[in-house]
N, C-alpha and C positions, 0 to 999 in steps of 0.2 A: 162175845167173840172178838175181845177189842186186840189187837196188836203192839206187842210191846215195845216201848222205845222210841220210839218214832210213829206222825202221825198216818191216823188210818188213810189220809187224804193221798201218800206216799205208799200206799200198800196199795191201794186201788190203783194206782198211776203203773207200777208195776205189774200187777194183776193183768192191767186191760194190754198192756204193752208182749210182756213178757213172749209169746209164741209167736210173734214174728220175729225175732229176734235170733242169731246163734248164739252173740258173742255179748257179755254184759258191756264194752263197749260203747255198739252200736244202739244197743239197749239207752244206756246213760244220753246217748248222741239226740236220739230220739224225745226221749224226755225231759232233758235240761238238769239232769242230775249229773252229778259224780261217777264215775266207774267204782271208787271207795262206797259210795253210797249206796249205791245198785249193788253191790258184791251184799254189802250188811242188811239191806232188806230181802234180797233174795236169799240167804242163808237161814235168815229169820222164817221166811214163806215155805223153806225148803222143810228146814227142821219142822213146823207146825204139820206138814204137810199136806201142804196149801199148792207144791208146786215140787213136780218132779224131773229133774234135771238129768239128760240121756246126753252123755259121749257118743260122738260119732267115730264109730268105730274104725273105718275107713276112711276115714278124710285123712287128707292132709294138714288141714288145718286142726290139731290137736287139744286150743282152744276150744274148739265150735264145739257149742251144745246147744242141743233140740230140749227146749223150757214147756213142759205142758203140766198144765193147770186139772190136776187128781178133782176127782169130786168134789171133795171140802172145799180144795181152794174155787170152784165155781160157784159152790155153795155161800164161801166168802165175801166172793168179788159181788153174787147178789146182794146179802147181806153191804155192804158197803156201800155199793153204787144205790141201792134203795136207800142208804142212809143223807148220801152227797143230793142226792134230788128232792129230799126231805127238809135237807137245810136250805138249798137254794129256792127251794119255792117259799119259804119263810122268808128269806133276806127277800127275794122281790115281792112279795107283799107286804114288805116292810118300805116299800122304794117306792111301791103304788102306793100307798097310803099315805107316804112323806111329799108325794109327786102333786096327790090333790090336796094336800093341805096348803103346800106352796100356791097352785092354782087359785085355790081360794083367798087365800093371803092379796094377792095381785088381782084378784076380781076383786075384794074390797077396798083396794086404793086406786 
């Protein structure tokens, strides 16, 4: 299920962001990406479809769209987010293990 082009770690960042959001903007504003960036993954997320993007018919703001996340893409963002807690519980038991060897190192001198 890997995402192409860019890292899955930026698919998930959009994923979990995406439906609060109208405007990929506020979107970008939110997450410290690009409006460019946000446009090329959400088109990516759009196309796989992982995420279905509704015009608001009535608004004024002609930009705004309502970003909701189709079954796959929930399916996805599990898939992903089970993956990001996967790694990060390996890097800190990799921080706890480096943590007590340092301890031990300084209880031997």
């Amino acid at each position: 299920m890997a995402t192409p082009n860019f890292p899955e770690s930026e698919a998930l960042e959009v994923l979990r962001h995406a439906e609060k959001h109208f405007t990929q903007s506020t979107l970008a504003q939110d997450i410290g990406y690009s409006v460019g960036k946000v446009n090329y993954i959400l088109k990516a997320l759009i196309g796989k479809g992982f995420i279905k993007a509704e015009r608001f018919a009535k608004s004024e703001n002609k930009k705004g769209y309502m970003y909701l996340l189709t079954k796959e893409g929930i399916k996805h963002k599990l898939y992903l987010t089970e993956k990001f807690v996967q790694i990060k519980k390996r890097e800190y038991d990799e921080l706890q293990e480096e943590l007590e060897r340092l301890q031990r190192e300084v209880d031997e001198k």
